[in-house]
C-alpha positions as CSV (number, residue, x, y, z in Angstrom):
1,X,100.9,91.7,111.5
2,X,102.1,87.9,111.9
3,X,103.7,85.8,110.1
4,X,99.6,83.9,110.3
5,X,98.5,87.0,108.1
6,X,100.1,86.6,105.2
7,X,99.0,84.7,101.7
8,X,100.7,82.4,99.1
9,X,100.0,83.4,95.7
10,X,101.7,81.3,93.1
11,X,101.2,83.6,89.6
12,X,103.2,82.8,86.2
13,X,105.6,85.5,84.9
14,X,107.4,84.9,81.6
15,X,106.7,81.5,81.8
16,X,107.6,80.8,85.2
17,X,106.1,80.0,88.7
18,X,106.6,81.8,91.2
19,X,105.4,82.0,94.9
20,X,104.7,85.4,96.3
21,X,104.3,85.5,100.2
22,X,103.0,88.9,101.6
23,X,99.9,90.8,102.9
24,X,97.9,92.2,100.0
25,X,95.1,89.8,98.3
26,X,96.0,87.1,96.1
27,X,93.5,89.3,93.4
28,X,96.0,92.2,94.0
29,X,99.2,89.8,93.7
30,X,97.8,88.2,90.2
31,X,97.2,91.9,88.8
32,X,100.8,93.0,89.8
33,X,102.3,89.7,88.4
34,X,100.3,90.7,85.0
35,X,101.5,93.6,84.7
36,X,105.2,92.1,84.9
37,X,104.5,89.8,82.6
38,X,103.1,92.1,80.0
39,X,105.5,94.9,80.2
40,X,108.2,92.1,79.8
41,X,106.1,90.7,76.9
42,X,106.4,94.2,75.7
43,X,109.8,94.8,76.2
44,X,111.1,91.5,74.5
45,X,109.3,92.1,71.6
46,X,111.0,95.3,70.4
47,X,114.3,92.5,71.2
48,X,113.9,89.1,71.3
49,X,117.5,88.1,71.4
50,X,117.7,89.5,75.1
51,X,118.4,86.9,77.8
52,X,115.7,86.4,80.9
53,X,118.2,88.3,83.4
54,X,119.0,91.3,81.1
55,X,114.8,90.9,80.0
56,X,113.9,91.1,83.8
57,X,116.4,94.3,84.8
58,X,115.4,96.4,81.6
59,X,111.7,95.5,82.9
60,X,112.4,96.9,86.2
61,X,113.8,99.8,85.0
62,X,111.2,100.1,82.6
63,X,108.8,99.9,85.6
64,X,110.5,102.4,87.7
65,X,110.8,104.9,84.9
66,X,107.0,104.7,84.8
67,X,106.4,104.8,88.8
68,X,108.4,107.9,88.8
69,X,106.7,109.6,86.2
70,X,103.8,109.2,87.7
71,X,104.7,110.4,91.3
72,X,106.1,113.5,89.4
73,X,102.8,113.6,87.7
74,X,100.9,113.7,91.4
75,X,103.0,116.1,93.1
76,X,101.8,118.6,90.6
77,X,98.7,117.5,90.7
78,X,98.8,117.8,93.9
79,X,100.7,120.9,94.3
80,X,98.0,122.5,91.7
81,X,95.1,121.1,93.9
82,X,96.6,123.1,96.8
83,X,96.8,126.4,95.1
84,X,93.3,126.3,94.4
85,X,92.3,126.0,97.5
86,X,94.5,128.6,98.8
């Protein structure tokens, strides 16, 4: 794809704009951004006192904790699908 193909989404995450320049939707961008903003939302209420930075890193790790589980939860999935067919 070209540089021509991609979209500017500005979205609001923890009260701030940002810009978000890639190839998915801007419907797709706002949803993601959401999500960000509620998890961190989430994770500042259990401690208020935590700074953006440290806020935005235990978000992501919050975030990744979840992907994984989630893959993990598919491979077996998976993996169980299979044996039923076999």
């Amino acid at each position: 794809m070209t540089q021509n193909n991609k979209t500017r989404t500005t979205v609001e995450i923890h009260n701030k704009s940002y810009t978000v320049v890639g190839y998915e939707d801007a419907h797709h961008v706002r949803l993601v951004a959401n999500l960000v903003d509620q998890k961190m939302s989430e994770i500042q209420k259990a401690n208020n006192t935590l700074e953006p930075t440290r806020l935005a890193v235990l978000t992501a790790i919050n975030t990744m904790n979840d992907y994984l589980k989630l893959k993990e939860d598919y491979a077996t999935l998976l993996g169980s699908m299979k044996k039923k067919e076999d």
